[in-house]
C-alpha positions in Angstrom: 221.0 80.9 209.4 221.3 81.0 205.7 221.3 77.2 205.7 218.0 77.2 207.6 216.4 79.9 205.7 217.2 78.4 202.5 215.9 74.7 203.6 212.3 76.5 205.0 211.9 78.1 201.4 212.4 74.7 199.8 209.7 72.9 202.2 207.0 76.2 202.0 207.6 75.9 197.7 207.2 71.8 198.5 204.3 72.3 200.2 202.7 74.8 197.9 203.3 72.5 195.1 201.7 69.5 196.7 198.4 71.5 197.7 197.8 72.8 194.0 198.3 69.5 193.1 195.3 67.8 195.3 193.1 70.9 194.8 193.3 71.5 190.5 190.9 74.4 189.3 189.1 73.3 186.9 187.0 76.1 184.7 184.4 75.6 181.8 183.5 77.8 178.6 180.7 77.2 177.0 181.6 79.2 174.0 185.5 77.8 173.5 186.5 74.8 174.9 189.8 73.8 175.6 191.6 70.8 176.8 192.1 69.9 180.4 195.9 70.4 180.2 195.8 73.9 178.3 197.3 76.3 180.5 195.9 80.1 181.0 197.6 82.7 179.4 197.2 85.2 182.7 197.7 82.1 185.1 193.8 82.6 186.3 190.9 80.0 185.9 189.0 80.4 182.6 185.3 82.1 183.2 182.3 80.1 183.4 180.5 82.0 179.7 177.1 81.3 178.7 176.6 81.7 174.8 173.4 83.8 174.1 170.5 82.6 172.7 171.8 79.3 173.5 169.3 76.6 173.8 169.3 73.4 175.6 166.9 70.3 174.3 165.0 68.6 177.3 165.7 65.4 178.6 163.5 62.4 178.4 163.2 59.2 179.6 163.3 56.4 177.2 162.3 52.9 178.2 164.2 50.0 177.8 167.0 52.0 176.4 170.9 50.2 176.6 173.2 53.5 177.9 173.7 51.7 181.4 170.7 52.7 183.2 168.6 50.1 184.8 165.1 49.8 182.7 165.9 52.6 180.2 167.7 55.4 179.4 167.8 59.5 178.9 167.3 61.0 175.6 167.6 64.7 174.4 165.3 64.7 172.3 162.1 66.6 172.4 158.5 64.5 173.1 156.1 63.3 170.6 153.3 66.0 170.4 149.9 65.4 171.9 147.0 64.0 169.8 144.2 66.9 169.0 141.2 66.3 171.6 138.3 64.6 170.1 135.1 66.4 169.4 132.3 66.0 172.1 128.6 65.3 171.0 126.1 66.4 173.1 126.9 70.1 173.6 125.0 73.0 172.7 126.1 76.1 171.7 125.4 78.9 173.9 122.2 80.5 172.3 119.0 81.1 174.7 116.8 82.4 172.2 115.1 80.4 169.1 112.6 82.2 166.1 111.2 79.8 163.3 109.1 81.1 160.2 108.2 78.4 157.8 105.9 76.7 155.2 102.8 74.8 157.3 100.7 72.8 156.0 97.2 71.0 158.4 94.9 69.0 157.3 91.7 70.1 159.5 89.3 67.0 160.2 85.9 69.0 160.2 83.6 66.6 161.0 83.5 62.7 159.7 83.8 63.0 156.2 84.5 66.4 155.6 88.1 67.7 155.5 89.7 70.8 154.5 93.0 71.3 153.1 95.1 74.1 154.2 98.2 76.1 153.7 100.1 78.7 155.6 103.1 79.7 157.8 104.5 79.0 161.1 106.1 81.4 163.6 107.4 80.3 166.7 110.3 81.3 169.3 111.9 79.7 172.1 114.0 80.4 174.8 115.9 77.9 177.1 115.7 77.9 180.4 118.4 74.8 180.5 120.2 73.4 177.9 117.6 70.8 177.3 114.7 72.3 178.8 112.8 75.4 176.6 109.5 77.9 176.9 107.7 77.3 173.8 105.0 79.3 172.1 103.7 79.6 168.5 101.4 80.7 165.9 100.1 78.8 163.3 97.5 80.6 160.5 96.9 78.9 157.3 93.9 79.6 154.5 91.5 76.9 152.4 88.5 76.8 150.5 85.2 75.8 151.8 81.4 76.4 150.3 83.2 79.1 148.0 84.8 80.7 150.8 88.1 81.5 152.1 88.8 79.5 155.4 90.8 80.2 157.7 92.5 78.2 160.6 93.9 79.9 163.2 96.0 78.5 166.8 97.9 80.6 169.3 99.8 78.2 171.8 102.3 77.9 174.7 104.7 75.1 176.5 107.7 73.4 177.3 110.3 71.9 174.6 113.0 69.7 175.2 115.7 68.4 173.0 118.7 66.4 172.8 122.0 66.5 170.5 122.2 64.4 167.8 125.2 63.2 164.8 126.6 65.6 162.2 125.2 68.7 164.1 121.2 67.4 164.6 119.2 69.0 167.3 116.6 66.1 168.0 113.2 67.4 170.0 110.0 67.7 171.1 106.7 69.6 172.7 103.6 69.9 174.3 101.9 73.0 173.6 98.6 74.3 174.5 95.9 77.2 174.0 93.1 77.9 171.5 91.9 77.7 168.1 89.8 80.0 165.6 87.8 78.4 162.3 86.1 80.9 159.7 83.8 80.7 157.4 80.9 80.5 160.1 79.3 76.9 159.3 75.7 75.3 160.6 77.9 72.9 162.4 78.6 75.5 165.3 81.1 77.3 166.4 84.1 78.9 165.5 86.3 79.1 168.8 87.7 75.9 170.1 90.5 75.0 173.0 93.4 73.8 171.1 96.7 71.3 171.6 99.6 70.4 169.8 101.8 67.5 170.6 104.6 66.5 168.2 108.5 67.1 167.2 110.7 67.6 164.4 114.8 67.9 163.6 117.2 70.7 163.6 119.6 71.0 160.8 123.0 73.4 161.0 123.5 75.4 158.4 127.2 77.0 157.4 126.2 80.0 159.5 126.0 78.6 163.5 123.4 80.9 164.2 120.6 79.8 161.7 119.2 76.0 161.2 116.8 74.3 159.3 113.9 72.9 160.4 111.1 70.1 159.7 108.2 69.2 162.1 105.5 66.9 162.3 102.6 67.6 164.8 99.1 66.4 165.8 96.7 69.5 166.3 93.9 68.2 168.6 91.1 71.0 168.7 86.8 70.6 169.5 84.4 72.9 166.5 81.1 71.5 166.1 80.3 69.5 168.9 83.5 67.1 168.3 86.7 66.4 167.9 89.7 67.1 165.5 93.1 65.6 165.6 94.7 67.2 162.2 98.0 66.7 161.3 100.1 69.3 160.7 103.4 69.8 158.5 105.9 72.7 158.9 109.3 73.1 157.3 111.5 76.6 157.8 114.3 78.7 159.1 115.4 79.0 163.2 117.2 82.2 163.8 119.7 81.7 166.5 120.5 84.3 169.5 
């Protein structure tokens, strides 16, 4: 029995020693590694430790690259940054409401022959109902001379705008405007009340602050005193107040 006893403990240590052989335990450390061969002091597999605030660079693929992958190969290293967008022309900035004060200057065309040269301001304000598409209304008063008297040309008008983005901050546009008219001193020629019409456009210039601009129009001021009819150009340069 001892014979037998002692030849079953051999096989069972045999047999143990063969299965730690096929099935090694293998265990990693982040922090410390070791060799493959390096025993453990307690006889137990090493923990699996993470290091803190470790980081771990991302892994991109790199064309044409010679590590043994067909077509390319897999870098660590981190990807070229993205070009800045480039800027868009032909956007507006959020602002439905326009005011403009400025210098105006009209020549009124009398009658054949007869012109008067005036000089005043401008004040007009808009509000978009698209980004393209604005109400328009305005007032235009400027003073002269005529027979020895102050004269005085007066137009209170309404209509649609539109506009359109142009280089280096530009705002491009135009409008037809309409309403009356009002000519003093009182002349032998007629009357001084008259249905009135503007038709012209001018430029929008950015200033450093977004919400103010500067602006310069040119228009044709069609009106009807004394039995005929005016077309008097008119000059304006100023200030829009954005909002």
């Amino acid at each position: 029995m001892t014979k037998f006893g002692l030849l079953g403990g051999i096989i069972l240590l045999f047999v143990f020693t063969a299965g730690a052989q096929m099935h090694p335990t293998y265990s990693f450390s982040l922090a410390s590694p070791q060799p493959a061969n390096a025993p453990s002091s307690a006889g137990e597999p090493l923990p699996l430790e993470v290091m803190p605030n470790a980081s771990v660079a991302p892994v991109s693929f790199v064309p044409g690259g010679d590590f043994g992958w067909p077509g390319g190969a897999y870098s660590s290293s981190s990807p070229e940054p993205a070009e800045p967008p480039q800027g868009v022309q032909g956007v507006f900035q959020n602002y439905y409401w326009q005011a403009y004060v400025g210098y105006t200057y009209v020549r009124f065309f009398e009658i054949p022959g007869t012109q008067v040269n005036t000089n005043g301001f401008n004040f007009s304000v808009q509000y978009y109902l698209k980004n393209w598409l604005a109400a328009d209304g305005e007032f235009v008063a400027t003073f002269g001379s005529q027979f020895g008297s102050t004269a005085d040309y007066l137009m209170g008008l309404g209509g649609l705008r539109i506009r359109k983005a142009g280089p280096r901050g530009l705002e491009i546009w135009a409008h037809v405007l309409g309403g009356g008219s009002h000519y003093t001193p009182q002349t032998s020629y007629g009357n001084q009340h008259s249905v009135a019409y503007e038709v012209g456009g001018g430029v929008d210039i950015d200033a450093h602050h977004h919400r103010m601009a500067y602006r310069v129009s040119v228009d044709a001021a069609g009106t009807n005193y004394f039995n005929t009819y005016q077309v008097s150009p008119k000059v304006s340069a100023g200030v829009v107040f954005k909002f």
